[in-house]
Structure formats: C-alpha cells, structure tokens
C-alpha positions in Angstrom: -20.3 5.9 28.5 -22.4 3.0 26.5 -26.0 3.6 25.5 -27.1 1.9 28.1 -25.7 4.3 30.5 -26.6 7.1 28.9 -30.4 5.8 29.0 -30.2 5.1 32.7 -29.4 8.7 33.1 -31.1 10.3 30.8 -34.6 8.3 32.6 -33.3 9.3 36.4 -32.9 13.1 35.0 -36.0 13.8 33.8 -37.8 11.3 36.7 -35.7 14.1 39.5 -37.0 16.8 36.9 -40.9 15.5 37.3 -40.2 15.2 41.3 -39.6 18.6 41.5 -42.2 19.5 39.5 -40.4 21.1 36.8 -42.4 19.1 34.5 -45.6 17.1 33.7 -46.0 13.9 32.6 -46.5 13.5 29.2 -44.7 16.7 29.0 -41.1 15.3 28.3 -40.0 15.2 24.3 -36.6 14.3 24.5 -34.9 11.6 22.2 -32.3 9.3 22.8 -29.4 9.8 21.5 -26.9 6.6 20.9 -23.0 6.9 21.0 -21.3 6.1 17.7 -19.9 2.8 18.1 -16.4 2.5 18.7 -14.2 -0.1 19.4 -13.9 -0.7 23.4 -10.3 0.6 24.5 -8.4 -2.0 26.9 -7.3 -0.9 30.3 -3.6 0.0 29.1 -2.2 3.1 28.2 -1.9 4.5 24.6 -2.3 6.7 21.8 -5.8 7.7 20.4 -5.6 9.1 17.4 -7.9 10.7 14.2 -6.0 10.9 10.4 -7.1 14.2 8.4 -6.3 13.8 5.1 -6.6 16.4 2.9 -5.5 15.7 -0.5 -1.0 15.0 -0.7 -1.1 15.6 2.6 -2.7 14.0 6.2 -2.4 15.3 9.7 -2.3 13.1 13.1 -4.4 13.9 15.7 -3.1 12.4 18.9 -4.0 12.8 22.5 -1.8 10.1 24.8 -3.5 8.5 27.5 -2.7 6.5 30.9 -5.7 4.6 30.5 -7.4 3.9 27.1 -10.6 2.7 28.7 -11.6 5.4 31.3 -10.0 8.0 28.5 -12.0 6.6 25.8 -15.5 7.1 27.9 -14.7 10.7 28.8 -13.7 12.0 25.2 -17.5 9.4 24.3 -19.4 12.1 26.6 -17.5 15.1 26.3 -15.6 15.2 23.0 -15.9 19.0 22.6 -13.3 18.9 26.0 -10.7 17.5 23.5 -10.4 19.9 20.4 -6.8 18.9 19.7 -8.7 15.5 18.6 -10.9 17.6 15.9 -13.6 15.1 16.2 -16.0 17.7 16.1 -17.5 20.1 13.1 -20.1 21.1 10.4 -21.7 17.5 10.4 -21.8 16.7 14.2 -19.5 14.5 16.4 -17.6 12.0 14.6 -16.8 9.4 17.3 -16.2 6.9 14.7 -13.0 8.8 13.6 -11.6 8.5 16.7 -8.8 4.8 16.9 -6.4 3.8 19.6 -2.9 2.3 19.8 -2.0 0.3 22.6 1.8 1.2 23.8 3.8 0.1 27.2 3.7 2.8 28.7 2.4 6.0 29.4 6.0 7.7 28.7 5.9 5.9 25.1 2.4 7.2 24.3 4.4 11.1 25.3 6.9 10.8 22.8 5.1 9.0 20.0 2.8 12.0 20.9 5.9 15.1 20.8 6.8 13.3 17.3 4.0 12.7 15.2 1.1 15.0 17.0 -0.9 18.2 15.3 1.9 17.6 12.4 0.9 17.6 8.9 2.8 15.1 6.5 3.3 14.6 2.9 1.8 10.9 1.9 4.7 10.6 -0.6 7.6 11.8 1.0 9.9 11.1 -1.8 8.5 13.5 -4.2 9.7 16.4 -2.4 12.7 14.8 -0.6 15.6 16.7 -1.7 19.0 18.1 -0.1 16.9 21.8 0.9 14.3 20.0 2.5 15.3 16.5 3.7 12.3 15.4 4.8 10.7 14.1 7.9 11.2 9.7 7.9 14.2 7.8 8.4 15.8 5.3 5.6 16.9 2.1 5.9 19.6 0.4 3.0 20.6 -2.6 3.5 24.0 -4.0 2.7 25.3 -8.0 1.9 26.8 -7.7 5.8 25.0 -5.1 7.4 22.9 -2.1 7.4 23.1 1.8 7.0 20.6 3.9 8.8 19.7 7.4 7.8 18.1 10.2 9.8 18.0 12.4 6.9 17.7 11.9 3.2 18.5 14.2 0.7 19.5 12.2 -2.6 16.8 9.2 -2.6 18.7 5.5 -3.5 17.6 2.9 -5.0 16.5 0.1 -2.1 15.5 2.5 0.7 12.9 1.5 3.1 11.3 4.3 4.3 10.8 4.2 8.1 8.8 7.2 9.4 10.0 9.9 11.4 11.8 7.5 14.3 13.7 10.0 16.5 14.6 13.5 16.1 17.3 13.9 13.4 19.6 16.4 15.7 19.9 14.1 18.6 20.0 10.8 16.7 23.9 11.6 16.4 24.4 11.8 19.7 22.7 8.3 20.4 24.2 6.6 17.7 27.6 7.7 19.1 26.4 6.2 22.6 25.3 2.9 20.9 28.7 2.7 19.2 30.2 3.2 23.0 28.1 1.2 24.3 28.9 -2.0 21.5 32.4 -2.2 22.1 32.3 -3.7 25.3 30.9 -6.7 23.5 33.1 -10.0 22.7 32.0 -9.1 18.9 33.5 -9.0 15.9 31.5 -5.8 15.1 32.2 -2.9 12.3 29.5 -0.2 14.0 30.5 3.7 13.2 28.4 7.3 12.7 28.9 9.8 9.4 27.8 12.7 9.9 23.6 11.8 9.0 24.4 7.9 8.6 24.6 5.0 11.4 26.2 2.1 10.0 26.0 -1.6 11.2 28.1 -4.5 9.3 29.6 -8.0 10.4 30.6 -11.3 8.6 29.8 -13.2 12.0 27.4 -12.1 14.0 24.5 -11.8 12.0 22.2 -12.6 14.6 22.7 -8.8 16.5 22.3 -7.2 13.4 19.1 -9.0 13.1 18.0 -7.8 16.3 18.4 -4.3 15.5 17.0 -4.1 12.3 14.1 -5.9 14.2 14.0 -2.5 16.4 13.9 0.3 13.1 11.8 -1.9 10.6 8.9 -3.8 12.8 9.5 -1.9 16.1 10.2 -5.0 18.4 12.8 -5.4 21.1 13.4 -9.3 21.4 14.3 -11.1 24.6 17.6 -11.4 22.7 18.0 -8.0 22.5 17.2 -7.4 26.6 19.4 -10.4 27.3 22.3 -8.1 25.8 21.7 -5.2 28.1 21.8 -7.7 31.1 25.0 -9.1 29.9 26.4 -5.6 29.5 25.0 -4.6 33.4 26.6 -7.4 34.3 30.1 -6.5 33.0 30.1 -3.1 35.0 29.3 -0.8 31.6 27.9 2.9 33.0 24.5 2.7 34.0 24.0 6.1 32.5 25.3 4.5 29.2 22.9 1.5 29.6 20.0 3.4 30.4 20.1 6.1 27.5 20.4 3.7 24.9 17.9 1.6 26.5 15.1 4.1 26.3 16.3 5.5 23.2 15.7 2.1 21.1 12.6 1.5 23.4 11.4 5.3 22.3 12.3 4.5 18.4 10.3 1.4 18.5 7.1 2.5 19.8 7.3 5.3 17.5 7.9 2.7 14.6 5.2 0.5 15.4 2.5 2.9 15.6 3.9 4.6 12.3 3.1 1.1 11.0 -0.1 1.6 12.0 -0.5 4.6 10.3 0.8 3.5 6.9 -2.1 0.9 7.5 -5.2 3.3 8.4 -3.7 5.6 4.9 -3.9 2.6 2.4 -7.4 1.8 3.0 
C-alpha cells in the first residue's frame, strides 16, 4: 500500500465513521501515518530478506514469495503477520530493513529459503573452520587444468574462494556422482571424479566446459552454452531421470550462489 492509498482510506473511514454518526466534525484527531519508503518489488517471484547482525555473527531473515509486488504490499500493511521477518521491535516497524532478491522461480526462492533462512552465520568463517566443525560454505581451488570443489573444509589452503553454503554437504556426493555419470556420455576428453568431500574437474582441451561450470559455483550463471549441453545430451537418449536431477541441482546451486553474492554485498557496507 503507498501513502497515497493509505490516505484514501484513512479519509473514506472516518467520512463512513461521521455518516453514522459515530463522530462529529471537527471531532477527528488522527494523523497520517506514511509508509517507510522502500524500493518497489517487480511482479516476479523472490526472496525478501532482513540481515541481523550482531557482532561476529549475522542472521538471514527470509520469507520466499511468488510474487514480490503483491507480497511486498501486504508485509507494507501488515508486517506484524510476518514475525519470521523480525521487522518489528522496541523502536517501531522498520520497513526500511526489509530488501528483495529477484529469482526464476518460485521453487528457487524455497530452497535458497531451506538453506540460508532463520540461520545465524559467522562473518569470518575461517576463524573457526577446523576439522570438528567444518563449517557451513563451500571452497573453490583452482588448479593450472581444472578445478577442485569442496563441500566441506576442514584444513583452510592457501587460494580458496569461499562460496557460501551452495547445497547441503550430505547430498552433494550423491550429485556429484550423477554429474560424473552424466559427463561421460560426452565426446570429451574429460578427467571429472568425487573423493570422499571433494569434486574434481580438470582437462588440457576443453577448457571452455570447465569454464561453464565454474561460471555456475563462482557467479551463479547457467550460460546458453551450458543448456545447449543438456539438449545435446537429451538428444543422445541419456536417462531423463539423469538429466533432470542434475539439471535442477546446478539450477538450485546457482540461485543460492547468486543471492549469497548478494549478501556478501549488503555485509560490506
């Protein structure tokens, strides 16, 4: 609701209110009361979101929508229906808190949602990183042909590029071993394997693929490339199942990345 509307309605409640005789003129006291502004939402669905920080550590606040625009004007008028966005306490309603994140789909906003909502994080991970408690982010170390991606880090390396918590380490095994299945029906001269916490990528010739997926973990984009893979892949007869699984898993890992980017941003103002 803008202030507009709010005025509108505010001026029709108390004109019904003098109808009826439940006041007099010059009776009415009431102020107007303006809506924080906010940045308009667009009609797409999405992520909003509210960052607690609270000294080494910061909490997300998420609610995922269908629609960011007709969400965004219902939490405006009603934000104490939405206490898991914490946008209210001791110094009023804090619309201004309150940011969005535009994903594809309603299903992405879900599990960038299940992964990084109502959890509290450390802002430097690597400070209490070790083997007892590995910590919540992926890694990223890059290698003169290739790539090595961890889903758990318990000795920190020089070169790591932290990536945020992508996927959930226990079943990020099991997809790696489908994208390994799933690679060898290419024509490529690929060296793609899983140890145990550890998905490694290398080639001397096909640089361009590993480029695509590093594209995925670090910046969160699937290129037309990338798709154009998966079609070829249909188009050879490989399971659909297969397809599919790994499909939505690099889909689920990128959304998750870019919005973690977009965290990383809101801390280091």
């Amino acid at each position: 609701m803008d202030d507009v509307s709010f005025l509108v309605q505010e001026t029709m409640r108390l004109s019904e209110k003098r109808l009826m005789g439940e006041i007099e003129d010059g009776e009415e006291t009431w102020e107007p009361m303006f809506l924080e502004s906010v940045e308009p939402a667009p009609q797409a669905p999405g992520l909003f979101f509210h960052l607690e920080q609270t000294g080494g550590t910061f909490i997300i606040r998420t609610l995922a929508s269908e629609n960011l625009a007709v969400d965004q004007e219902l939490i405006s008028a009603h934000p104490e229906e939405y206490p898991t966005l914490r946008l209210i306490n001791d110094g009023g309603v804090q619309l201004k808190k309150l940011k969005w994140f535009e994903l594809n789909s309603f299903s992405e906003a879900e599990v960038v949602h299940q992964r990084v909502g109502q959890r509290r994080f450390p802002r430097r991970e690597e400070e209490v990183c070790n083997l007892s408690d590995p910590g919540f982010s992926w890694w990223l170390e890059k290698h003169p042909h290739g790539f090595s991606l961890y889903s758990k880090m318990g000795l920190l390396k020089d070169g790591l590029v932290r990536l945020g918590p992508l996927a959930d380490g226990q079943l990020a095994p099991h997809r790696w071993n489908d994208l390994i299945q799933l690679l060898s029906h290419l024509p490529l001269k690929l060296d793609v394997r899983a140890e145990n916490n550890r998905f490694v990528m290398s080639t001397d010739s096909e640089k361009w693929l590993l480029e695509e997926f590093l594209r995925v973990f670090t910046r969160g984009q699937i290129s037309d490339d990338l798709q154009s893979v998966f079609r070829l892949l249909g188009k050879k007869g490989v399971n659909e199942g297969l397809l599919s699984t790994c499909w939505y898993f690099l889909q689920e890992v990128a959304a998750v990345r870019r919005f973690w980017l977009e965290i990383e941003d809101q801390l280091n103002y």
